[in-house]
gemmi code that builds the backbone of each chain (N, CA, C; Angstrom):
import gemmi

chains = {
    "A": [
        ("UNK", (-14.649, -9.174, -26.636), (-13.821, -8.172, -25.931), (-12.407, -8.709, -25.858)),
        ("UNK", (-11.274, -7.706, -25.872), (-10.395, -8.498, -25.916), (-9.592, -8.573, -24.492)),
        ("UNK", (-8.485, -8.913, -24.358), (-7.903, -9.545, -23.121), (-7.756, -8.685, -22.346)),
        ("UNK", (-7.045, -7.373, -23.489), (-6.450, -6.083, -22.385), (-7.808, -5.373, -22.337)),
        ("UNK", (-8.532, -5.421, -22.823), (-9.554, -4.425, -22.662), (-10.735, -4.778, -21.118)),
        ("UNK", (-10.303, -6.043, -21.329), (-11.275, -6.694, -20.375), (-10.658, -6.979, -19.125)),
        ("UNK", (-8.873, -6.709, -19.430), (-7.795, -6.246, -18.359), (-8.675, -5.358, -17.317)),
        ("UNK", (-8.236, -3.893, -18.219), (-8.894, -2.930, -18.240), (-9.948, -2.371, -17.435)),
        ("UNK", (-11.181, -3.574, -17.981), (-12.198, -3.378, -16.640), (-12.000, -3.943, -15.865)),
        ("UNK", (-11.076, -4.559, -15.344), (-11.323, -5.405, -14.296), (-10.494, -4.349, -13.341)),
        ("UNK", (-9.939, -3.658, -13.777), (-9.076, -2.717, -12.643), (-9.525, -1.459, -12.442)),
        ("UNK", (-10.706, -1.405, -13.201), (-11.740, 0.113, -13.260), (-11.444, -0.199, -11.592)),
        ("UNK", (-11.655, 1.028, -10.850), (-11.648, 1.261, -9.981), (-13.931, 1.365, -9.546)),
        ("UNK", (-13.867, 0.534, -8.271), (-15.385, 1.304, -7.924), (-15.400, 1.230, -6.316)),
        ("UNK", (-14.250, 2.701, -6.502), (-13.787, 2.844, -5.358), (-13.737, 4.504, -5.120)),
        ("UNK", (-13.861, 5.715, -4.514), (-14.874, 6.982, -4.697), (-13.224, 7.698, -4.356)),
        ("UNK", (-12.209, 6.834, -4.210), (-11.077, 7.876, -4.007), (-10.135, 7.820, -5.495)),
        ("UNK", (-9.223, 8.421, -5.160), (-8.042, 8.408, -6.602), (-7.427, 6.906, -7.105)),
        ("UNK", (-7.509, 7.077, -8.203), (-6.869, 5.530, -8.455), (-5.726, 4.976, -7.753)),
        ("UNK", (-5.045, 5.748, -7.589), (-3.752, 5.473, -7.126), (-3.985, 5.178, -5.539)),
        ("UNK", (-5.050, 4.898, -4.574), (-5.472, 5.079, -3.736), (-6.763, 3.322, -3.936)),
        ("UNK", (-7.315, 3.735, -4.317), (-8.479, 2.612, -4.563), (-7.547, 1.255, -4.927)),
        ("UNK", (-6.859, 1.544, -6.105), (-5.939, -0.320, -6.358), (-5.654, -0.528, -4.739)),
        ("UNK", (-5.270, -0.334, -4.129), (-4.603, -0.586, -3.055), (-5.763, -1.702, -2.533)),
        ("UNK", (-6.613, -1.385, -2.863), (-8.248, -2.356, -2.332), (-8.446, -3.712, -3.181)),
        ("UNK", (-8.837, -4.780, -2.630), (-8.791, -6.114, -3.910), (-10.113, -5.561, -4.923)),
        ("UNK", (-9.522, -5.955, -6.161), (-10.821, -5.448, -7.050), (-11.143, -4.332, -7.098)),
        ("UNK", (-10.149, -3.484, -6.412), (-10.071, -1.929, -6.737), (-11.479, -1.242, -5.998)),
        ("UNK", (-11.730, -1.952, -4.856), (-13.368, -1.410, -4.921), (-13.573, -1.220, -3.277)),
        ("UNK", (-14.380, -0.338, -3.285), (-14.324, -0.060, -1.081), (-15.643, 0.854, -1.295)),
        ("UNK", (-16.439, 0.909, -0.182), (-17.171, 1.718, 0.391), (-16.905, 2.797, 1.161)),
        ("UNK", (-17.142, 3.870, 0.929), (-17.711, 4.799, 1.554), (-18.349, 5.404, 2.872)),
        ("UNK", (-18.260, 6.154, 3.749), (-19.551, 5.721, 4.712), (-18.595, 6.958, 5.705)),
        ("UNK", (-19.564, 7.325, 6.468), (-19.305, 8.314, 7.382), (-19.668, 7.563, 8.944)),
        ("UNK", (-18.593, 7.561, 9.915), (-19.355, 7.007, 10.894), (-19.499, 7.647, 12.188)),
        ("UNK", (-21.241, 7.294, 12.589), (-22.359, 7.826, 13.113), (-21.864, 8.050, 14.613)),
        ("UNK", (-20.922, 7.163, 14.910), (-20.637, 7.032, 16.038), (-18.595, 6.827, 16.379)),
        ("UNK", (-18.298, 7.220, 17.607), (-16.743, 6.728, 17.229), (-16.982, 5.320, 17.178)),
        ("UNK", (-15.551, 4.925, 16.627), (-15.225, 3.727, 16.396), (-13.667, 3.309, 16.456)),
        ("UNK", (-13.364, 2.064, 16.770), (-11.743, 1.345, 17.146), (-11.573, 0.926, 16.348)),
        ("UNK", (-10.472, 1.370, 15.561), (-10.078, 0.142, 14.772), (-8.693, 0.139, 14.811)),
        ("UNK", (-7.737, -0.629, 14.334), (-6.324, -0.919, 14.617), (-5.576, -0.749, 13.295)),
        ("UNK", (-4.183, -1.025, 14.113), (-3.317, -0.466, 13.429), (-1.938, -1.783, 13.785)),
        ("UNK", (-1.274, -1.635, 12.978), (0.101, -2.979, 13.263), (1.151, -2.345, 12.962)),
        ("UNK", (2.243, -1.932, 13.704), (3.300, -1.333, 13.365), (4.871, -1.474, 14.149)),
        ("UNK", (5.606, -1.062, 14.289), (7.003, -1.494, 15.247), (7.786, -0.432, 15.686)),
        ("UNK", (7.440, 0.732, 14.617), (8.265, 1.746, 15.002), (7.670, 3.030, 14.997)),
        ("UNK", (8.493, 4.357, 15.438), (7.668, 5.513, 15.583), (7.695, 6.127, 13.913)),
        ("UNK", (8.178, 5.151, 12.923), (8.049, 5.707, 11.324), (6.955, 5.021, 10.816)),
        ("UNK", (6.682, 4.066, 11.665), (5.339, 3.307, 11.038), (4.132, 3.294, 11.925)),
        ("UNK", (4.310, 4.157, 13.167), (3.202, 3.932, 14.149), (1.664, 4.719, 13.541)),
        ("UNK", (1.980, 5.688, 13.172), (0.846, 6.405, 12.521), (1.017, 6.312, 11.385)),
        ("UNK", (-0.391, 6.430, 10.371), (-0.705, 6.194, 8.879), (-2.610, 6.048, 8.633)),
        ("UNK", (-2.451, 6.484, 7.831), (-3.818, 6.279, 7.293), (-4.779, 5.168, 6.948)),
        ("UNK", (-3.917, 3.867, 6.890), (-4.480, 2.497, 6.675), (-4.553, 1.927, 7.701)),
        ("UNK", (-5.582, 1.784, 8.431), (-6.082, 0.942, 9.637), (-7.343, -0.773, 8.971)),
        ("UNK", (-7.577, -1.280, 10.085), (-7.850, -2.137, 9.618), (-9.535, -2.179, 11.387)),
        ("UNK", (-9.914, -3.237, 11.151), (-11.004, -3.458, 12.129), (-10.582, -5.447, 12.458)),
        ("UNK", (-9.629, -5.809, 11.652), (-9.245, -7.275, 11.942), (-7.969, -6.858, 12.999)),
        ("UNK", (-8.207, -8.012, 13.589), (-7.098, -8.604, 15.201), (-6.339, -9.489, 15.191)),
        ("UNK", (-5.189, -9.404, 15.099), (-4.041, -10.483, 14.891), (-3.257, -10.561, 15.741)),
        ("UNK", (-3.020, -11.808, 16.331), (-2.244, -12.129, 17.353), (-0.515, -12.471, 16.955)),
        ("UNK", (-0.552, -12.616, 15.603), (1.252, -12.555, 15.401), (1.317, -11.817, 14.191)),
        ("UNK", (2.610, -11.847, 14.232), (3.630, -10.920, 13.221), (3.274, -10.810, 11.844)),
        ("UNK", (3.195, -12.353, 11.849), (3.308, -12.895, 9.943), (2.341, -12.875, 9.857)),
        ("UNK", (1.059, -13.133, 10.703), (-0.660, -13.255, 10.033), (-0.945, -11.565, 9.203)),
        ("UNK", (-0.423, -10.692, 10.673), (-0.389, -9.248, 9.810), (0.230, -8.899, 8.720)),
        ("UNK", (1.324, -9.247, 8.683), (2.529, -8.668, 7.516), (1.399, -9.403, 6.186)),
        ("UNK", (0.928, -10.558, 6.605), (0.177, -10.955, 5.174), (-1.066, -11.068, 4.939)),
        ("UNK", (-1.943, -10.810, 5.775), (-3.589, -10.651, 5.544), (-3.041, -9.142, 5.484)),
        ("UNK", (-2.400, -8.055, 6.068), (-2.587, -6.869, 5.880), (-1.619, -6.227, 4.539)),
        ("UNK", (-1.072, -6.967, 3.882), (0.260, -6.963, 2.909), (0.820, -5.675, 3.350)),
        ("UNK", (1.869, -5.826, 4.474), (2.914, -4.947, 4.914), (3.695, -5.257, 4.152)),
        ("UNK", (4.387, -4.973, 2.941), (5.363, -5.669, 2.246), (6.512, -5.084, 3.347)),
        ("UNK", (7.610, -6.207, 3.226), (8.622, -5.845, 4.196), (10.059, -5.070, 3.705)),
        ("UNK", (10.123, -5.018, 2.301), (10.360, -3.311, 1.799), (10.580, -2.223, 2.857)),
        ("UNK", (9.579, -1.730, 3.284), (9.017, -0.600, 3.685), (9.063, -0.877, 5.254)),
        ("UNK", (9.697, -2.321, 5.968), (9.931, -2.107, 7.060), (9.557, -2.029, 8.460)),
        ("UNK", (7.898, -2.420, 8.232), (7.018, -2.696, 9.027), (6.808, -4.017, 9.471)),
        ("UNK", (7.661, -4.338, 10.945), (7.423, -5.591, 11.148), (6.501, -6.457, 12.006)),
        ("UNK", (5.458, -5.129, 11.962), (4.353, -5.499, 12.925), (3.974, -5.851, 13.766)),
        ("UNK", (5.035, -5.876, 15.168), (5.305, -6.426, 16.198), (4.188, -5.680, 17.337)),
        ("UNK", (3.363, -5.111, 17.417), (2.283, -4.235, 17.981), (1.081, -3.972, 17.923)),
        ("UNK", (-0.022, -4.126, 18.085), (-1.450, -3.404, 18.322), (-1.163, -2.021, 18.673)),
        ("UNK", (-2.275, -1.096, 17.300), (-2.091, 0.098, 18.078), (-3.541, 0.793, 17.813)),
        ("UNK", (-4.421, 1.107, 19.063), (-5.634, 0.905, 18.954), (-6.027, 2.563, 18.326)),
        ("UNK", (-6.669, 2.518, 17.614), (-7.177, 3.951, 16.543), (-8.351, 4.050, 17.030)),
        ("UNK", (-9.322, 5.036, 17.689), (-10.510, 5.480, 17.708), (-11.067, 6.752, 16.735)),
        ("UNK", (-11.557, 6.500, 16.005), (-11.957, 6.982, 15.686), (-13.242, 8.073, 15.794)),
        ("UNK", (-13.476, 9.428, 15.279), (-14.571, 10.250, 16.261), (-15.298, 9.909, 14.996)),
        ("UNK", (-17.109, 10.130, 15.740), (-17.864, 10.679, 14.941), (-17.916, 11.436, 13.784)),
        ("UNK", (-18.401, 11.130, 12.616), (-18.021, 12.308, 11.456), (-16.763, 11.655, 10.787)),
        ("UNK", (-15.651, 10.857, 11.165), (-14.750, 10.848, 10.276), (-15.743, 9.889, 9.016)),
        ("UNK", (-14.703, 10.090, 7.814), (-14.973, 9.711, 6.580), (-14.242, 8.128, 6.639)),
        ("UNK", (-14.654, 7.075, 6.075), (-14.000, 6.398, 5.982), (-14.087, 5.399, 4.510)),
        ("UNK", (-13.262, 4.797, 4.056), (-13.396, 4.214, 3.206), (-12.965, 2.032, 3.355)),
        ("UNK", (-13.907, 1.384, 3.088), (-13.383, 0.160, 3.294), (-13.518, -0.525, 2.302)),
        ("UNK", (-12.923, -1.910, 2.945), (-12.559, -3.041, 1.522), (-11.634, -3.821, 2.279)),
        ("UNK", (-11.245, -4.952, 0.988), (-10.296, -5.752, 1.272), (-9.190, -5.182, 0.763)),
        ("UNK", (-8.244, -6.178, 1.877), (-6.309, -5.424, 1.420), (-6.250, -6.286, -0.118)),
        ("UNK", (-5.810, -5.110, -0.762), (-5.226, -5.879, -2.067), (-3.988, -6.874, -2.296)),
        ("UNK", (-3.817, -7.943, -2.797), (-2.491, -8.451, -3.024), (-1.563, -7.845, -3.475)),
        ("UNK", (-0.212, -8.298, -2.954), (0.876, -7.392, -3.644), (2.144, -8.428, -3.600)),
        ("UNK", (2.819, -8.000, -4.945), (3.938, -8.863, -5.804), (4.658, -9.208, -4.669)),
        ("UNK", (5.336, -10.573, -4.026), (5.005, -11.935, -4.422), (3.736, -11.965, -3.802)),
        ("UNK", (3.054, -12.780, -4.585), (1.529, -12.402, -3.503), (1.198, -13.673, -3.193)),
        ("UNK", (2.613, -15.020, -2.965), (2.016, -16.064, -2.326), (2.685, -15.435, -0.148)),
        ("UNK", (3.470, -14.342, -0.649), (3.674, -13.491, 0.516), (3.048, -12.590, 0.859)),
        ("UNK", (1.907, -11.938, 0.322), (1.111, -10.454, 0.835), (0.166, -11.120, 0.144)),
        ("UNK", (-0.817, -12.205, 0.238), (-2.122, -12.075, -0.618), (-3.003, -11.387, -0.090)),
        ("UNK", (-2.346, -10.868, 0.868), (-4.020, -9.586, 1.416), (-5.255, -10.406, 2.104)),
        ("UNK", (-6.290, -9.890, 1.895), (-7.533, -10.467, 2.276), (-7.896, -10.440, 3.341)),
        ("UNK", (-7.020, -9.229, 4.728), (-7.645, -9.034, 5.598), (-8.413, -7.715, 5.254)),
        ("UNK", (-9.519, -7.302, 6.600), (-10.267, -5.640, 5.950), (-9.185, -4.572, 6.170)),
        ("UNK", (-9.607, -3.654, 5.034), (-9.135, -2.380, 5.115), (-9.606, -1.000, 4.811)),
        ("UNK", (-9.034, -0.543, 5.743), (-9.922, 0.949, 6.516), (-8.818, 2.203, 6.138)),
        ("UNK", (-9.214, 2.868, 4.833), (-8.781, 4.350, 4.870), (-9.008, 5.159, 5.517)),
        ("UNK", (-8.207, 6.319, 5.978), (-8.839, 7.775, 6.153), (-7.944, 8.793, 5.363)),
        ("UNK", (-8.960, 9.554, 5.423), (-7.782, 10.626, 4.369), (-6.820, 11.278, 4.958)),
        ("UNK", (-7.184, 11.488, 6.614), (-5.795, 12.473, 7.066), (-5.589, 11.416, 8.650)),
        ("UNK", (-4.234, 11.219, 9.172), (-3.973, 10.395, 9.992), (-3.899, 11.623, 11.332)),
        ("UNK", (-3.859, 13.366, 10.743), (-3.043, 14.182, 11.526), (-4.583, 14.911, 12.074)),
        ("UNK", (-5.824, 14.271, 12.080), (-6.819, 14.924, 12.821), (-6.757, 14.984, 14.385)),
        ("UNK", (-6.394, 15.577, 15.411), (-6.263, 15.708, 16.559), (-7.482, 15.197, 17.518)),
        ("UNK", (-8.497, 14.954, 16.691), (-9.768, 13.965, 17.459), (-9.347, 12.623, 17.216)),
        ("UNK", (-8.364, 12.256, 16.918), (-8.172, 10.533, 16.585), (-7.390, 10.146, 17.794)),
        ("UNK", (-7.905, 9.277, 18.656), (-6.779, 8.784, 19.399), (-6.116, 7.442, 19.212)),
        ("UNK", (-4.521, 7.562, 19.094), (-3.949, 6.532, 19.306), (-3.646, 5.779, 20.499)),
        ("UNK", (-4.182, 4.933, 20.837), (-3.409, 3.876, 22.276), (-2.669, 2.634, 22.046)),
        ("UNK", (-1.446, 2.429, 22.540), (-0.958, 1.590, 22.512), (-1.611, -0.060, 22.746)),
        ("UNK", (-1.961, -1.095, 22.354), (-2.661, -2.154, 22.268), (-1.148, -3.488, 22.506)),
        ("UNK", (-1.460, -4.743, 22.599), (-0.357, -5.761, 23.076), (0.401, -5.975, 21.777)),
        ("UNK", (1.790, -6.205, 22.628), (2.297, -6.991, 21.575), (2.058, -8.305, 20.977)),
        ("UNK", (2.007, -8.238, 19.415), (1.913, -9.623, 19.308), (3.029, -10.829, 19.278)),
        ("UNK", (2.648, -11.669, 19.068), (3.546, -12.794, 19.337), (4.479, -12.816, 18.223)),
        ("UNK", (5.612, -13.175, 17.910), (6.607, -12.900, 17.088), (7.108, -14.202, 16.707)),
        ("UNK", (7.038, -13.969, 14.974), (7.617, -15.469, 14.453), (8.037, -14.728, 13.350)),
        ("UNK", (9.447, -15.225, 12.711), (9.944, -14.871, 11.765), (9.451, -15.297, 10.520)),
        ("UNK", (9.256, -14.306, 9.816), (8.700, -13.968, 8.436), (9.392, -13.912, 7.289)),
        ("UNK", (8.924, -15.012, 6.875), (9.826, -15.519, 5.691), (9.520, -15.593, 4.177)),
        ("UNK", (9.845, -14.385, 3.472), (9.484, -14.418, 2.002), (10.155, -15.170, 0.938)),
        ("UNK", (10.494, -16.628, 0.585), (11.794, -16.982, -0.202), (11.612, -16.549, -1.342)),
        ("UNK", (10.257, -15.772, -2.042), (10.448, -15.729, -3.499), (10.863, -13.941, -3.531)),
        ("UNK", (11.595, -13.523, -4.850), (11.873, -12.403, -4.961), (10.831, -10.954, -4.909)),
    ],
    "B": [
        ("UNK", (7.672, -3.298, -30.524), (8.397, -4.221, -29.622), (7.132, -4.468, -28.935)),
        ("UNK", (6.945, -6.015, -28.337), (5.895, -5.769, -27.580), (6.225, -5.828, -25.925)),
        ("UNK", (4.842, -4.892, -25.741), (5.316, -4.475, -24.017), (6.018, -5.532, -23.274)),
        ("UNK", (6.658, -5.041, -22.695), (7.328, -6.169, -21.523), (7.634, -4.966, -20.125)),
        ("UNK", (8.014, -5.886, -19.153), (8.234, -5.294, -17.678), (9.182, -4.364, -17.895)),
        ("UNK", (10.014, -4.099, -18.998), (10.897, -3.197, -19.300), (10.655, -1.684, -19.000)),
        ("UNK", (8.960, -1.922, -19.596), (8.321, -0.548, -19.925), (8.331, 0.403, -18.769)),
        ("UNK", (8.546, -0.455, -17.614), (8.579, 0.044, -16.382), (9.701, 1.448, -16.146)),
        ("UNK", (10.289, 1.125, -17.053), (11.953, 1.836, -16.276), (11.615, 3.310, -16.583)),
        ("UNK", (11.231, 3.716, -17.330), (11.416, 5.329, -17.824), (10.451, 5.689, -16.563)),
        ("UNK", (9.045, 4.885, -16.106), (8.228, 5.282, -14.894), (9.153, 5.038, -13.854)),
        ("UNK", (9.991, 4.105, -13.344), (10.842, 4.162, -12.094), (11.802, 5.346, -12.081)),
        ("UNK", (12.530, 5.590, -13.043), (13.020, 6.438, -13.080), (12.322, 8.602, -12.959)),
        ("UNK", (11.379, 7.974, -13.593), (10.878, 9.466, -13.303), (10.241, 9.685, -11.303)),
        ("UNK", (9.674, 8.840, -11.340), (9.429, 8.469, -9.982), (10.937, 8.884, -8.944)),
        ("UNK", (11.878, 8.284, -9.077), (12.975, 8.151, -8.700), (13.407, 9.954, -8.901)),
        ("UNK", (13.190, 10.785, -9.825), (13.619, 11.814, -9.931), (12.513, 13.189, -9.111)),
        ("UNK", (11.185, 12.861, -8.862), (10.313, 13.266, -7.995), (10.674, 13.143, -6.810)),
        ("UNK", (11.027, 11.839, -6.252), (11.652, 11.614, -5.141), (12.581, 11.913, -4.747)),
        ("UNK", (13.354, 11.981, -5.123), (14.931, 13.331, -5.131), (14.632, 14.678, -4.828)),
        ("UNK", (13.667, 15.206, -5.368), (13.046, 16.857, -5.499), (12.520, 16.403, -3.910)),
        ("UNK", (11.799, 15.298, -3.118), (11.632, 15.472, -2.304), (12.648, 15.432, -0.738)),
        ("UNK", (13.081, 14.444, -0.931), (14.527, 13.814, -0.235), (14.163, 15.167, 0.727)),
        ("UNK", (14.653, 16.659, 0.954), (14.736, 16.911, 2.007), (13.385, 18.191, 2.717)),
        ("UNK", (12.634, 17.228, 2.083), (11.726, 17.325, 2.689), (10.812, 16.957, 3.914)),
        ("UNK", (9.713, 17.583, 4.654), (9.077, 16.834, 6.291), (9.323, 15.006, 6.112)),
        ("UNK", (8.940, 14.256, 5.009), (8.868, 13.059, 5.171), (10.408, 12.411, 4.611)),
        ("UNK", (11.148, 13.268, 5.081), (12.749, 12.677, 4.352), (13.395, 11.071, 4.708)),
        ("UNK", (12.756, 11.068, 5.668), (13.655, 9.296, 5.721), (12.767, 8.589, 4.973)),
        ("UNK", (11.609, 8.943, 5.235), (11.025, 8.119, 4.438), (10.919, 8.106, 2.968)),
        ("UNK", (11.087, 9.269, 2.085), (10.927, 9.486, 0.934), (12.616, 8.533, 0.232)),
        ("UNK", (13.434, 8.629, 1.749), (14.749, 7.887, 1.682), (14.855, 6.800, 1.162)),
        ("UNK", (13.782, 6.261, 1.847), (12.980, 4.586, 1.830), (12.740, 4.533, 0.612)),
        ("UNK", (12.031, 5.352, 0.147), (11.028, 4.973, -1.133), (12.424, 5.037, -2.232)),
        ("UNK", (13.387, 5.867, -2.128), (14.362, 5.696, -3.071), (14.767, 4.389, -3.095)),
        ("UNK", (15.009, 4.032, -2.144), (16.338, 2.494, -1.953), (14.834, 1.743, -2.619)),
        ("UNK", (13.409, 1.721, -2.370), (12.504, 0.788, -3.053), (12.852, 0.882, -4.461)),
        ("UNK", (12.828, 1.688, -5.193), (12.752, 2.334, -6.274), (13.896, 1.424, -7.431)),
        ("UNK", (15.024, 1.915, -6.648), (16.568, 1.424, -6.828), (15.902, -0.235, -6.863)),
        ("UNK", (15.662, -0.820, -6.436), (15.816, -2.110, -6.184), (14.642, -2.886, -7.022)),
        ("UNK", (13.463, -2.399, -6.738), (12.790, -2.483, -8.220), (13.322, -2.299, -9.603)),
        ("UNK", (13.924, -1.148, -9.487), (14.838, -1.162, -11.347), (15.385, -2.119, -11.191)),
        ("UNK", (16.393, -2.493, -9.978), (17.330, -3.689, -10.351), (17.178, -5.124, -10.898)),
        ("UNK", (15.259, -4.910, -10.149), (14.837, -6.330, -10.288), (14.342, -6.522, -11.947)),
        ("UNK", (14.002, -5.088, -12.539), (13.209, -5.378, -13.732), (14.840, -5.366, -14.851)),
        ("UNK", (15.211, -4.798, -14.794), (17.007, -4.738, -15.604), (17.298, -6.449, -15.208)),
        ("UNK", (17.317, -7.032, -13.930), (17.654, -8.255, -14.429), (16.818, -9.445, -14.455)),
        ("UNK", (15.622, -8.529, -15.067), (14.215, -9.683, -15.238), (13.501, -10.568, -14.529)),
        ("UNK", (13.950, -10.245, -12.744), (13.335, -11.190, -11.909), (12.140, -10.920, -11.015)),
        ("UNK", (11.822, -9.244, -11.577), (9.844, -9.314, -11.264), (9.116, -9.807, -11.980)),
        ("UNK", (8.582, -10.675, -10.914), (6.982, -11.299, -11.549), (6.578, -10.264, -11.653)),
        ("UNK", (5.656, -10.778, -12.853), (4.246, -10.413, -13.371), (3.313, -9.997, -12.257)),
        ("UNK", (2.037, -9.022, -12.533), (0.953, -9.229, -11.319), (0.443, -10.433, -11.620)),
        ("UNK", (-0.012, -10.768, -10.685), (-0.931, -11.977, -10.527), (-2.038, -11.712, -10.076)),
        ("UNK", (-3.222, -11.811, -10.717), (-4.528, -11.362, -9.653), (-5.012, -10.047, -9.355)),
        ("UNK", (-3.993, -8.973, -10.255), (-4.411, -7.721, -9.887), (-3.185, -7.573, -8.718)),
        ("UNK", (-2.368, -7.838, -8.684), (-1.546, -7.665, -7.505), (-0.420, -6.301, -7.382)),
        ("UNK", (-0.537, -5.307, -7.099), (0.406, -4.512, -7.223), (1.864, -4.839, -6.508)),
        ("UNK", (2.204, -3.617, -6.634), (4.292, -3.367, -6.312), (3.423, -2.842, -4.610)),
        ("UNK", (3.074, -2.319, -4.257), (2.569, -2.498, -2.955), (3.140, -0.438, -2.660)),
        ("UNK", (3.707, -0.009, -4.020), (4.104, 1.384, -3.598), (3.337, 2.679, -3.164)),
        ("UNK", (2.195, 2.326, -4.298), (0.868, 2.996, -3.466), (0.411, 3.216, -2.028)),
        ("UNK", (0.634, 1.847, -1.480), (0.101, 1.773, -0.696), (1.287, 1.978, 0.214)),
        ("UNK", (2.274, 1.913, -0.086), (3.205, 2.670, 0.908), (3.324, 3.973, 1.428)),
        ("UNK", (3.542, 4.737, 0.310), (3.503, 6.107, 0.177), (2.198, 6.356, 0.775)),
        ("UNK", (0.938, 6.121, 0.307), (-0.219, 6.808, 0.934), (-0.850, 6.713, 2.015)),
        ("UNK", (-0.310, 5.837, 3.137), (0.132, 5.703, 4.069), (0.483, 7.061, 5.017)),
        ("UNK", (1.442, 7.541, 4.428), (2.262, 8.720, 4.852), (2.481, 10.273, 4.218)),
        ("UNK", (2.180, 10.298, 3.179), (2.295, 11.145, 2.128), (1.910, 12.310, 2.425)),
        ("UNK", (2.135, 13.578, 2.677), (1.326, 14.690, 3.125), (-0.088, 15.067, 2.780)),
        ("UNK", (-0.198, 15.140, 1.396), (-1.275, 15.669, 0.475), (-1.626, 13.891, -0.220)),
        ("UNK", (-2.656, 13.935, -0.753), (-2.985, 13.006, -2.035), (-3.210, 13.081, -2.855)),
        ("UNK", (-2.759, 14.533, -3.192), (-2.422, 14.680, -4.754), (-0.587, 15.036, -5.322)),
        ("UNK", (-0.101, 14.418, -3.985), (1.128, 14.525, -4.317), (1.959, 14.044, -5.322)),
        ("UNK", (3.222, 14.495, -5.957), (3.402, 14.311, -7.233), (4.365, 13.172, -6.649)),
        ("UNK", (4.709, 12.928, -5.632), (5.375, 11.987, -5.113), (4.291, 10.410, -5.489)),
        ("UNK", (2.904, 10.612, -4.791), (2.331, 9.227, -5.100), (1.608, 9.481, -6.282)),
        ("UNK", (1.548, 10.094, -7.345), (1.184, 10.296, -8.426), (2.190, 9.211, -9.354)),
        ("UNK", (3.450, 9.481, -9.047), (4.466, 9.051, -9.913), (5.168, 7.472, -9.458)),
        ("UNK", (4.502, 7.026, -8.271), (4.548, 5.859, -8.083), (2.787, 5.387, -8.176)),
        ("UNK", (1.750, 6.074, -8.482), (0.792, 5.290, -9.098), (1.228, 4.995, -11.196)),
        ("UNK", (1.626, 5.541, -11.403), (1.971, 5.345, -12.884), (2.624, 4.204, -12.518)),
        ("UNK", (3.814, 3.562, -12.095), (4.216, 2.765, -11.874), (3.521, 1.752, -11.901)),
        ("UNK", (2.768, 1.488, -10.710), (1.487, 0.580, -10.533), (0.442, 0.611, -11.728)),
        ("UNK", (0.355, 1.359, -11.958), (-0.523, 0.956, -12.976), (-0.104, 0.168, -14.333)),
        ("UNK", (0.927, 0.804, -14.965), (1.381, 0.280, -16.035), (2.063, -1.285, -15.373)),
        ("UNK", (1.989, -1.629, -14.121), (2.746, -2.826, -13.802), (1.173, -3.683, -14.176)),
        ("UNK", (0.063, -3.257, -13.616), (-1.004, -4.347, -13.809), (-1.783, -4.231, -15.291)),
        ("UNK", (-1.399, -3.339, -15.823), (-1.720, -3.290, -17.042), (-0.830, -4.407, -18.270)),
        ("UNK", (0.239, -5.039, -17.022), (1.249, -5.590, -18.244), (1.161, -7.376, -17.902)),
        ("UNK", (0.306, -7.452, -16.603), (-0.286, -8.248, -16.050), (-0.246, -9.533, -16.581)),
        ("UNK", (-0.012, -10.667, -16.497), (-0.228, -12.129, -17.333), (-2.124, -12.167, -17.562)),
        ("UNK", (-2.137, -12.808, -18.320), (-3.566, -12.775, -18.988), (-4.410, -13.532, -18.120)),
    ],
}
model = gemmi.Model(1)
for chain_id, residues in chains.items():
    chain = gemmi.Chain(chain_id)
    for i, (resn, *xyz) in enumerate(residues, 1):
        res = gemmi.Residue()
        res.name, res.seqid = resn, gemmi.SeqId(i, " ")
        for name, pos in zip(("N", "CA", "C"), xyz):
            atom = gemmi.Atom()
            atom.name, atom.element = name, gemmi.Element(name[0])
            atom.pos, atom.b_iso = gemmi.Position(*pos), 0.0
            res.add_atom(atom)
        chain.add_residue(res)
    model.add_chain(chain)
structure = gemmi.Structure()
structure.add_model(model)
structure.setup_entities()
């Protein structure tokens, strides 16, 4: 087989949403699952442009930088994760999990905390509560 | 020619021109955002200083956008998954 082909599979997705959706997962790959019961899971964010979103997580981090990089917030996009923000989830939602994928520099975002899709953030059975701040240490990417 | 990170640009750019069509649209600061990403990614591949993926590692744009995105079949994260993809497709071996 050759290199790219075997590229190729390795980025097959075996993950039940859109590709463009599944990479986001390490190994392109997450489960499925409807859950039976509500459920909490969290969220890391700083501002009211990043407080809600569809990528939640079920891991707990007590500072800035553990999130920005087990959860690869690339800091691009401005999320400096200074917050817990607790997500309940109802009965019946859909969810999809996995690990956070790495992302370019990825000795800065190697991912590898869990991660929790949903398809819509704007269901009116979801409650958001505010959760503690975490502890704050400056986050430092030196490579490009 | 063989592929290089170059290949990227005609996808940033089309991306970049989706994102414009959106600009004043419900998610406008943010689609704002995704421009200045966009911009700055070309800059990095024009002066050759994006790494490679490593590991399967994406540009992290996916996962930005879908995040927030109204729909998920939007042509907005459609055109930053091409991106991503052809970035790990160009991947070091």
């Amino acid at each position: 087989m050759s290199s790219r082909s075997a590229q190729a599979q390795e980025l097959a997705p075996n993950c039940p949403l859109p590709v463009a959706i599944a990479t986001t997962f390490a190994n392109a790959t997450c489960t499925k699952s409807t859950l039976p019961a509500a459920q909490t899971f969290y969220r890391y964010f700083h501002s009211s442009q990043n407080r809600y979103g569809r990528y939640l997580t079920t891991d707990r981090f007590s500072t800035n930088v553990e999130a920005i990089s087990k959860l690869a917030l690339h800091q691009d996009w401005g999320n400096r994760a200074e917050q817990e923000l607790k997500v309940t989830l109802p009965a019946g939602t859909v969810v999809y999990q996995g690990v956070v994928g790495p992302q370019t520099p990825v000795a800065c975002y190697p991912g590898g905390g869990q991660q929790t899709f949903i398809e819509t953030s704007k269901d009116p059975a979801i409650v958001w509560t505010d959760g503690p701040r975490l502890k704050l240490y400056t986050f430092q990417c030196s490579q490009p | 020619m063989a592929p290089s990170l170059h290949d990227l640009l005609p996808l940033i750019d089309g991306a970049l021109a989706v994102a414009d069509r959106h600009r004043h649209g419900a998610d406008g600061d943010r689609v704002t955002q995704l421009i200045g990403i966009l911009e700055g990614l070309r800059s990095q591949v024009q002066a050759g200083t994006l790494q490679p993926s490593v590991g399967g590692a994406s540009l992290g744009l996916s996962r930005g956008v879908a995040d927030w995105v109204g729909q998920l079949d939007s042509p907005l994260l459609h055109a930053v998954a091409a991106i991503e993809a052809r970035y790990q497709q160009l991947a070091q071996g």
